[in-house]
Structures are given as structure tokens and as C-alpha cells.
VMD Tcl script that draws the C-alpha trace (Angstrom):
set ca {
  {0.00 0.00 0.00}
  {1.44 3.48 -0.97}
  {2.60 5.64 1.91}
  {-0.17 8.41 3.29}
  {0.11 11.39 1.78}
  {2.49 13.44 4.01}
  {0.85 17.05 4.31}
  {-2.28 15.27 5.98}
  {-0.17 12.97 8.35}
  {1.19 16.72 9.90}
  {-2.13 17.98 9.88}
  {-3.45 14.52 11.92}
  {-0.56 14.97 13.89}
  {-0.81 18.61 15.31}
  {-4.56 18.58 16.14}
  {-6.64 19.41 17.58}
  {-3.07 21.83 18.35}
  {-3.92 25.04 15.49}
  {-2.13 24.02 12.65}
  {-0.54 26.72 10.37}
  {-1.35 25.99 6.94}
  {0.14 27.13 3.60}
  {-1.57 27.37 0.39}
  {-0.27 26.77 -3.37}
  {-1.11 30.34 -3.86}
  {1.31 31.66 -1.14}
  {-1.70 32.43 1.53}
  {-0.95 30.83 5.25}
  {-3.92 30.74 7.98}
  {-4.04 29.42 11.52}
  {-6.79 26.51 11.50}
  {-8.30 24.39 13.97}
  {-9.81 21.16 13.01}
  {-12.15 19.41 15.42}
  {-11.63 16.49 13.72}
  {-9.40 14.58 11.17}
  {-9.49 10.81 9.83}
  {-7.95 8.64 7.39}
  {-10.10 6.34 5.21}
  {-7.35 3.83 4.34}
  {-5.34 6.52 1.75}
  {-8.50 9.24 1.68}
  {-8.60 11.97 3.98}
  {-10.93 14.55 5.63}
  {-11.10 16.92 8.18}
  {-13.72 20.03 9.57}
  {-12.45 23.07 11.33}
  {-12.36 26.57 11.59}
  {-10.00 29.27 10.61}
  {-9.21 31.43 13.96}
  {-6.95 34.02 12.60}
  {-9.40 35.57 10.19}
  {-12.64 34.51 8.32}
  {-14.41 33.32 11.94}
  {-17.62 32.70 10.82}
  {-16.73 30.23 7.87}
  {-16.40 26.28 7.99}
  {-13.11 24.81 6.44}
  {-13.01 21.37 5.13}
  {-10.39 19.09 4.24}
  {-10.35 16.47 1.20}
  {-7.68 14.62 -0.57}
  {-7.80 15.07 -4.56}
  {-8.78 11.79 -6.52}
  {-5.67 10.77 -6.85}
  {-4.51 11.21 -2.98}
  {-1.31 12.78 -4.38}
  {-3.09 16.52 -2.68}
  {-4.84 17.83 0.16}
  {-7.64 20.52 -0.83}
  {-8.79 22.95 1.54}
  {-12.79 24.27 1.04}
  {-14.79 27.10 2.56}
  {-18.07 27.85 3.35}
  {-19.08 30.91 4.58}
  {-22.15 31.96 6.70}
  {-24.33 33.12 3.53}
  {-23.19 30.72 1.09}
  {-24.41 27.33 0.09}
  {-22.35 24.49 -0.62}
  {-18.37 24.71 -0.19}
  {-16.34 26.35 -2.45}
  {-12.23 25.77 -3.10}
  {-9.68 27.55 -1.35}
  {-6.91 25.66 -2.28}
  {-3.98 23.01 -2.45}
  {-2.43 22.93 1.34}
  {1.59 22.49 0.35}
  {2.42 22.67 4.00}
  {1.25 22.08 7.46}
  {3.20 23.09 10.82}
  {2.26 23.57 14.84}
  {1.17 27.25 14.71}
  {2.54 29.03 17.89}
  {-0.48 29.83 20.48}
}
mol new
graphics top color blue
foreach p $ca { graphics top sphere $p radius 0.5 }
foreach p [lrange $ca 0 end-1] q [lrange $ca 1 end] { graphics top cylinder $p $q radius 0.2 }
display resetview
């Protein structure tokens, strides 16, 4: 069996620590995930962002392919989630 994709292992790792995370397009953001799971290589996991954007859900997913971990929003007066982004990196955020 392929090895889990590492960017989620961190993220697994550090909560339900905030977690900095780093975007493909250069953006970083504190989150807090309330909870994270494997589903053999598939990942997900719900939290909040708690350096900006308070009232929004975040959700993570792993791309078809597992090779990527997404990152989706959905605010307070949207429906349905909406992509942020490809998380390239994941570290304990200071508190």
C-alpha cells in the first residue's frame, strides 16, 4: 500500500493543536480542526480558521488521486463549499 500522503499525516498529527497551513497560492492561515481521519489513503477533516474569516467552515479532502490535500470554505451566507486551495504545508502554529 502506498505511503499516506504526508501534508495530511502533519495535519493529523498537530490537532486538535492550530495548525498553520500554507496554500499553493502563497496564503498561510491558523486553523483548527475538530476532527481529522484517514479512510485507508482518503482523507478529511472540519475546522475553523481562527486568525481571520471566523464565521466560515473549512473542510479538508484529498484530490482523486490522494497525491493533494484541498482545503474548502463555506461561509455563513453561502451554500455548498467552495475551493480555497492546495495545502503544500502544514506546521504547529505558535499559540
Amino acid at each position: 500500500m502506498p505511503d499516506l500522503n504526508p501534508v495530511a499525516k502533519r495535519i493529523h498529527n498537530v490537532q486538535p493543536r492550530p495548525v498553520r497551513l500554507e496554500l499553493d497560492s502563497g496564503q498561510s492561515g491558523v486553523f483548527e480542526f475538530s476532527s481529522t481521519e484517514f479512510f485507508q489513503r482518503e482523507f478529511r477533516g472540519e475546522g475553523v480558521r481562527t486568525d481571520a474569516d471566523g464565521d466560515a467552515d473549512f473542510r479538508l479532502i484529498s484530490s482523486d488521486d490522494y497525491e493533494r490535500i484541498l482545503l474548502g470554505r463555506s461561509g455563513p451566507d453561502e451554500e455548498g463549499w467552495s475551493m480555497v486551495g492546495e495545502v503544500v504545508a502544514a506546521e504547529r502554529a505558535e499559540e
